[in-house]
Chimera marker file (.cmm) of the C-alpha trace (Angstrom):
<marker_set name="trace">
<marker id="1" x="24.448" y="-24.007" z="-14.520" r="1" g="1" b="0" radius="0.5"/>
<marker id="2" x="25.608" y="-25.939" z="-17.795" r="1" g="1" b="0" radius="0.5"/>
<marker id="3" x="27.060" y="-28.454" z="-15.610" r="1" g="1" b="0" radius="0.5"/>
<marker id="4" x="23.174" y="-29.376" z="-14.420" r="1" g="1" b="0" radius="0.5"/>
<marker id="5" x="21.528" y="-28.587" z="-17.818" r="1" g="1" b="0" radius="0.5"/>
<marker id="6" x="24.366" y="-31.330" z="-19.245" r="1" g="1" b="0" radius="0.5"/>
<marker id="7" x="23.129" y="-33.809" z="-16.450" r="1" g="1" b="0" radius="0.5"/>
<marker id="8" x="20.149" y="-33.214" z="-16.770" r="1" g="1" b="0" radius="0.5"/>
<marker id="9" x="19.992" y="-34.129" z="-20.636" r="1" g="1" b="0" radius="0.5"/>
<marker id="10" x="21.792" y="-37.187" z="-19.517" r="1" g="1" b="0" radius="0.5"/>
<marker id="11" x="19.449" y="-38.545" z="-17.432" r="1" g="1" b="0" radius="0.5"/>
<marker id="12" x="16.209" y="-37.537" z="-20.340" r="1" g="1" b="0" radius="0.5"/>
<marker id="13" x="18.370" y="-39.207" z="-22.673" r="1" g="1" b="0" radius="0.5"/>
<marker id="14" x="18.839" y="-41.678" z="-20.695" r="1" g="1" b="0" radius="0.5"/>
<marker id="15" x="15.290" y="-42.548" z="-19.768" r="1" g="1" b="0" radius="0.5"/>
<marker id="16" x="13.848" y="-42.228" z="-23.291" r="1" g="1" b="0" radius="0.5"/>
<marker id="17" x="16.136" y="-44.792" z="-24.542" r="1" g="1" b="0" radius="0.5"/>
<marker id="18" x="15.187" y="-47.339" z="-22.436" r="1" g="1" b="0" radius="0.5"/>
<marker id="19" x="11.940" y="-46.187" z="-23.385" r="1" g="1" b="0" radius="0.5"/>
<marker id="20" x="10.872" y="-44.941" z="-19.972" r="1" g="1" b="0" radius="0.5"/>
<marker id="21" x="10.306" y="-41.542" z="-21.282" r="1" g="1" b="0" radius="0.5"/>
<marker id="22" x="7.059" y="-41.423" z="-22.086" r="1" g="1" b="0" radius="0.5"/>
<marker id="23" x="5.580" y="-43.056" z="-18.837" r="1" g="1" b="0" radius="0.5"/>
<marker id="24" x="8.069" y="-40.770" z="-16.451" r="1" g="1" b="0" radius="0.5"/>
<marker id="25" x="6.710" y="-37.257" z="-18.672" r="1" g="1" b="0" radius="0.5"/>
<marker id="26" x="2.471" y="-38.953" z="-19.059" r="1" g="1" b="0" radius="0.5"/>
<marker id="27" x="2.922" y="-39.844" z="-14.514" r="1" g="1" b="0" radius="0.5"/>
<marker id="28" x="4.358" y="-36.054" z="-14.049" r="1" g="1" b="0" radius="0.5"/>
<marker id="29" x="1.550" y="-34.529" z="-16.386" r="1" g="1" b="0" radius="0.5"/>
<marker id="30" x="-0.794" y="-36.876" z="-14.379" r="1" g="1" b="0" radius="0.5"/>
<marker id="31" x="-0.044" y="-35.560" z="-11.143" r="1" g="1" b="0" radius="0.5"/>
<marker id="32" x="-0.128" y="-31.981" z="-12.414" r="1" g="1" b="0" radius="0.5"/>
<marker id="33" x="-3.180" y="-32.550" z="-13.719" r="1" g="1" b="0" radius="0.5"/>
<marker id="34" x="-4.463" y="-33.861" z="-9.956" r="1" g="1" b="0" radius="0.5"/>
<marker id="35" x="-2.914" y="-30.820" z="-8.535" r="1" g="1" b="0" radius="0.5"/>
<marker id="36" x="-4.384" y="-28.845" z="-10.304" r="1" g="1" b="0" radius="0.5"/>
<marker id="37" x="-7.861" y="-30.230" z="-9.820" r="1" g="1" b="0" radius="0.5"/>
<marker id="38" x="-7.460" y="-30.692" z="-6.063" r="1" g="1" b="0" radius="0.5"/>
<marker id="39" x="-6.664" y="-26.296" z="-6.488" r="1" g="1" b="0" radius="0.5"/>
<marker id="40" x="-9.369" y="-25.666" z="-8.354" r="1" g="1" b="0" radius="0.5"/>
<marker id="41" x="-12.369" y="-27.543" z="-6.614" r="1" g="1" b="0" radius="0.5"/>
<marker id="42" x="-10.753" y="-26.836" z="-3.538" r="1" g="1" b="0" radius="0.5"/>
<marker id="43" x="-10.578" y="-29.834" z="-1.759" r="1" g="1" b="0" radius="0.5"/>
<marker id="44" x="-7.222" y="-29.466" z="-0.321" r="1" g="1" b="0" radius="0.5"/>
<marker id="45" x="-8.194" y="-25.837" z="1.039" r="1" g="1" b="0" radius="0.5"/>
<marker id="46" x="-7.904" y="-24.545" z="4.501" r="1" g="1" b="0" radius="0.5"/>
<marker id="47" x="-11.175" y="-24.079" z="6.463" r="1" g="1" b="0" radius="0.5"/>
<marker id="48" x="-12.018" y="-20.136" z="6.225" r="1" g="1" b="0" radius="0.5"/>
<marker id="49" x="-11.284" y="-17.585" z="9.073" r="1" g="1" b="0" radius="0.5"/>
<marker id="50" x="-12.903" y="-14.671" z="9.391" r="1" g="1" b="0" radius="0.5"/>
<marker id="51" x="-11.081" y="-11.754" z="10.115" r="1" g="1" b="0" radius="0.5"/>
<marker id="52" x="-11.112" y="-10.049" z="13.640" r="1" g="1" b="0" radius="0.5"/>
<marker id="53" x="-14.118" y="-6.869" z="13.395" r="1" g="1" b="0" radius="0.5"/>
<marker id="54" x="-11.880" y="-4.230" z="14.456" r="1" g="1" b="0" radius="0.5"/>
<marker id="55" x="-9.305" y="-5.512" z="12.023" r="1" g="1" b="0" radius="0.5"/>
<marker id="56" x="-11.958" y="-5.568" z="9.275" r="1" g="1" b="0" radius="0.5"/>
<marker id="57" x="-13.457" y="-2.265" z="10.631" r="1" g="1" b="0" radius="0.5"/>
<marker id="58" x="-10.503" y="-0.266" z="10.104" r="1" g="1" b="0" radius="0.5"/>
<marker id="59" x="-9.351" y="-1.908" z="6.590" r="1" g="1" b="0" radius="0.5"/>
<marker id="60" x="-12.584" y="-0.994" z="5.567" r="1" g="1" b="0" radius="0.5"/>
<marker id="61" x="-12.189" y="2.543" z="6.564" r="1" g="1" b="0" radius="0.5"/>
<marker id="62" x="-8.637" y="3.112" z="5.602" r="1" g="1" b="0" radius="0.5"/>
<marker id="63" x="-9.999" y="1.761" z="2.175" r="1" g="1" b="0" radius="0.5"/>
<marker id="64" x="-12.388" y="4.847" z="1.965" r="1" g="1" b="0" radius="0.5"/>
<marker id="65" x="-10.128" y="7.152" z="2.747" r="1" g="1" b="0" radius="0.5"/>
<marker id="66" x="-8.056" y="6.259" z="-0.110" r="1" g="1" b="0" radius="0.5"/>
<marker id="67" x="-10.823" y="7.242" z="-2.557" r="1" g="1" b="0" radius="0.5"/>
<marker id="68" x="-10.591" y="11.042" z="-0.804" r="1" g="1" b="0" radius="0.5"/>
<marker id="69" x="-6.869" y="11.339" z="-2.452" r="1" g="1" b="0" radius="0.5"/>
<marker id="70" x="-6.529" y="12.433" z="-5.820" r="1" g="1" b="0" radius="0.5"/>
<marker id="71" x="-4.540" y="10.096" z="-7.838" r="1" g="1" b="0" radius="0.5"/>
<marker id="72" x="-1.746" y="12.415" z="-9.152" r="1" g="1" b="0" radius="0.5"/>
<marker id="73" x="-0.512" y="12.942" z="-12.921" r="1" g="1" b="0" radius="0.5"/>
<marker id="74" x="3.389" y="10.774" z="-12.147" r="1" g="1" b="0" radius="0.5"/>
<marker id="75" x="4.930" y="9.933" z="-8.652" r="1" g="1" b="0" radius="0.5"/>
<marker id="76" x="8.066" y="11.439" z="-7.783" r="1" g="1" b="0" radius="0.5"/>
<marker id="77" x="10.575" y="8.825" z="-7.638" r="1" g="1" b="0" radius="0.5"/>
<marker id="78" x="12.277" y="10.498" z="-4.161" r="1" g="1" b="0" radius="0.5"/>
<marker id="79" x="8.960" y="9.634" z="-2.626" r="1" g="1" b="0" radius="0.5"/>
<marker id="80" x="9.516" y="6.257" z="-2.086" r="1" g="1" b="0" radius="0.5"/>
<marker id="81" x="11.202" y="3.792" z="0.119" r="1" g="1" b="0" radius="0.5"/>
<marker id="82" x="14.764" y="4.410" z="0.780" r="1" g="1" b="0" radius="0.5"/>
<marker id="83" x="16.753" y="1.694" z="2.568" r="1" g="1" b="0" radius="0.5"/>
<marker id="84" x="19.272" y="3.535" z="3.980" r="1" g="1" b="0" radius="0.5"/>
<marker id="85" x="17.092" y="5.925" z="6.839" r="1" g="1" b="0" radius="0.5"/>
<marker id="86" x="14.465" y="3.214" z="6.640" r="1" g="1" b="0" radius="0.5"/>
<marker id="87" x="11.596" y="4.980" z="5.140" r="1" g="1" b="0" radius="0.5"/>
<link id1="1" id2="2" r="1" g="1" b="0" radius="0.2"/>
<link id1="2" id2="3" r="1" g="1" b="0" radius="0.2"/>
<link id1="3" id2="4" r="1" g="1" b="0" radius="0.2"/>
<link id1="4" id2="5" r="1" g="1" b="0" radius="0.2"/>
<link id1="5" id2="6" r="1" g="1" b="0" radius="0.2"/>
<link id1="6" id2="7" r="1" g="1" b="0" radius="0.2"/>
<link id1="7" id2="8" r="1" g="1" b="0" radius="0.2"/>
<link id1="8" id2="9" r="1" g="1" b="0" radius="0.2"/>
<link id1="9" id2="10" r="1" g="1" b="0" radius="0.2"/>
<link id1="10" id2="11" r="1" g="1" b="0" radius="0.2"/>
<link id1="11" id2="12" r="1" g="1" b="0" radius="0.2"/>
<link id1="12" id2="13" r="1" g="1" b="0" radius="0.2"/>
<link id1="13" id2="14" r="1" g="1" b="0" radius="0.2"/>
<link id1="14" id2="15" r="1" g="1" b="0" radius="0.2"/>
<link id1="15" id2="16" r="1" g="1" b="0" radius="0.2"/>
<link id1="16" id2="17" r="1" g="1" b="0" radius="0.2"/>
<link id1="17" id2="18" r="1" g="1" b="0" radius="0.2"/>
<link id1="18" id2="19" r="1" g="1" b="0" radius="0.2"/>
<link id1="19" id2="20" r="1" g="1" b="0" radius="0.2"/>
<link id1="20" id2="21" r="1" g="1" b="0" radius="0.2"/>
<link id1="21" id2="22" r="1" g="1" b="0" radius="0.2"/>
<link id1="22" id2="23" r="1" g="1" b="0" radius="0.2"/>
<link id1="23" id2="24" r="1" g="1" b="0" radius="0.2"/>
<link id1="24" id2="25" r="1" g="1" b="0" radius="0.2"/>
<link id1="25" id2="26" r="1" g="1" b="0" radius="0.2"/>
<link id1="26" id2="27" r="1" g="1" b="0" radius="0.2"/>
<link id1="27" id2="28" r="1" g="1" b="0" radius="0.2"/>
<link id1="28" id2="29" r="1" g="1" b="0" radius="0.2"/>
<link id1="29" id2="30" r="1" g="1" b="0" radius="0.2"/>
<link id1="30" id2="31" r="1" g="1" b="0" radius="0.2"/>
<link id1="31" id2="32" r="1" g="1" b="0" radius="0.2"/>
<link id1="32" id2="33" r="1" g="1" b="0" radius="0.2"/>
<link id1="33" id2="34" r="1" g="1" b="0" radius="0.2"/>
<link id1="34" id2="35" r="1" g="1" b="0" radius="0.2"/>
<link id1="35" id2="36" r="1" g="1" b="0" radius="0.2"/>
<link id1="36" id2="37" r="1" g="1" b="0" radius="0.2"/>
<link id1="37" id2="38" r="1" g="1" b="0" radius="0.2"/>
<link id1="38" id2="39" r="1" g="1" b="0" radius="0.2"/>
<link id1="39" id2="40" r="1" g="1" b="0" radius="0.2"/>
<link id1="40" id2="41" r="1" g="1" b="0" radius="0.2"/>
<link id1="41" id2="42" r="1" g="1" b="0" radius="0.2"/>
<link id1="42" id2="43" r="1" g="1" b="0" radius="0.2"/>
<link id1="43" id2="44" r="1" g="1" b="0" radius="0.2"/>
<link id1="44" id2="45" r="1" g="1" b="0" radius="0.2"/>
<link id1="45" id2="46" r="1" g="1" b="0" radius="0.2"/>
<link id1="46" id2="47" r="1" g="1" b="0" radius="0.2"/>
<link id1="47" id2="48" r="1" g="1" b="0" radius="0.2"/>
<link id1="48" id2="49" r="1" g="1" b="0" radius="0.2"/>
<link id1="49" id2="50" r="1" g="1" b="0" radius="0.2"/>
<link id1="50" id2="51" r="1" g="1" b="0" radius="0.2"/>
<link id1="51" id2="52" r="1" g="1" b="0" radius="0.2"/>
<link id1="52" id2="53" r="1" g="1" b="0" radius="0.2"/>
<link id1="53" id2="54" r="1" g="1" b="0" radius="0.2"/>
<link id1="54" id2="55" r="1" g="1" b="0" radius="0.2"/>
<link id1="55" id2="56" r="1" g="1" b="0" radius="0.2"/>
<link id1="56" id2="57" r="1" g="1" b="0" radius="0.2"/>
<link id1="57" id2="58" r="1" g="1" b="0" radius="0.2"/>
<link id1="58" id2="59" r="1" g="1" b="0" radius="0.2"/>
<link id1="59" id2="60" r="1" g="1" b="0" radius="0.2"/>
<link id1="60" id2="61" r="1" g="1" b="0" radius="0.2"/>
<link id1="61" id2="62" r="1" g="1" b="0" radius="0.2"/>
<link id1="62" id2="63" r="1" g="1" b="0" radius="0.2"/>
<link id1="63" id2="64" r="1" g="1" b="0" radius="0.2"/>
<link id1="64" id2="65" r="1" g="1" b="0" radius="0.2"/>
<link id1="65" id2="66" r="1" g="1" b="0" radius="0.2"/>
<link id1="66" id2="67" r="1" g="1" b="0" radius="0.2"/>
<link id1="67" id2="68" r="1" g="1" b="0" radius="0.2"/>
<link id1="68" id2="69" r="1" g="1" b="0" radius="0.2"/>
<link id1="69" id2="70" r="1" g="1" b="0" radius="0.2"/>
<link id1="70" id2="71" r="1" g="1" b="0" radius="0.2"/>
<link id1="71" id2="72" r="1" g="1" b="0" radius="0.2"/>
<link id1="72" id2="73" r="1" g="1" b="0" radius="0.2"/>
<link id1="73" id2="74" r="1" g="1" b="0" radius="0.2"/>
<link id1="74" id2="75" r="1" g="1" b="0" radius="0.2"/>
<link id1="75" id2="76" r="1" g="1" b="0" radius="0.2"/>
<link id1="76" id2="77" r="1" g="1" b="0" radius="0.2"/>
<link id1="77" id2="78" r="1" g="1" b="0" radius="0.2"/>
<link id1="78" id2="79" r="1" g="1" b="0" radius="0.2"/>
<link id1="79" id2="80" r="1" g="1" b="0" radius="0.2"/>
<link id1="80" id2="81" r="1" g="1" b="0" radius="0.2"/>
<link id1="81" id2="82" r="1" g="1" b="0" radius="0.2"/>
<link id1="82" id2="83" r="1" g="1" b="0" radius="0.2"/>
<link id1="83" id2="84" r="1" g="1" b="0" radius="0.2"/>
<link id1="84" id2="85" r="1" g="1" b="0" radius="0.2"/>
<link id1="85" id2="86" r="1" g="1" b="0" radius="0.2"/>
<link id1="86" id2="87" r="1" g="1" b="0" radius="0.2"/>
</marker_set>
């Protein structure tokens, strides 16, 4: 891990000497910025699908039903997922 934080300050070091620096850190913050926008006003998004009625049907319902459990005080922490009998 140093051996790549050492090259890496190299090459920084490296490219802000020859004065390169600022153009290589102002194109990466450009293209964030573009990512970013393309994200946000989602013009790079998949078309929508819907999802299958029964599918949505039964989410739905298994949704309601969690509202019919109380929500207890603490969990038990044997309760949960054990790896070995592949609960």
């Amino acid at each position: 891990m140093n051996i790549r934080r050492a090259g890496l300050a190299c090459v920084i070091g490296w490219a802000v000497s020859f004065g390169a620096g600022a153009v290589a850190l102002d194109a990466v913050g450009e293209r964030t910025r573009e990512a970013l926008a393309l994200q946000r006003d989602g013009r790079a998004a998949a078309p929508t699908r819907p999802m299958p009625e029964p599918a949505a049907k039964r989410s739905y319902e298994r949704y309601l039903e969690s509202f019919s459990h109380p929500i207890p005080e603490q969990f038990d922490r044997n309760d949960g997922f054990d790896v070995r009998d592949g609960r």
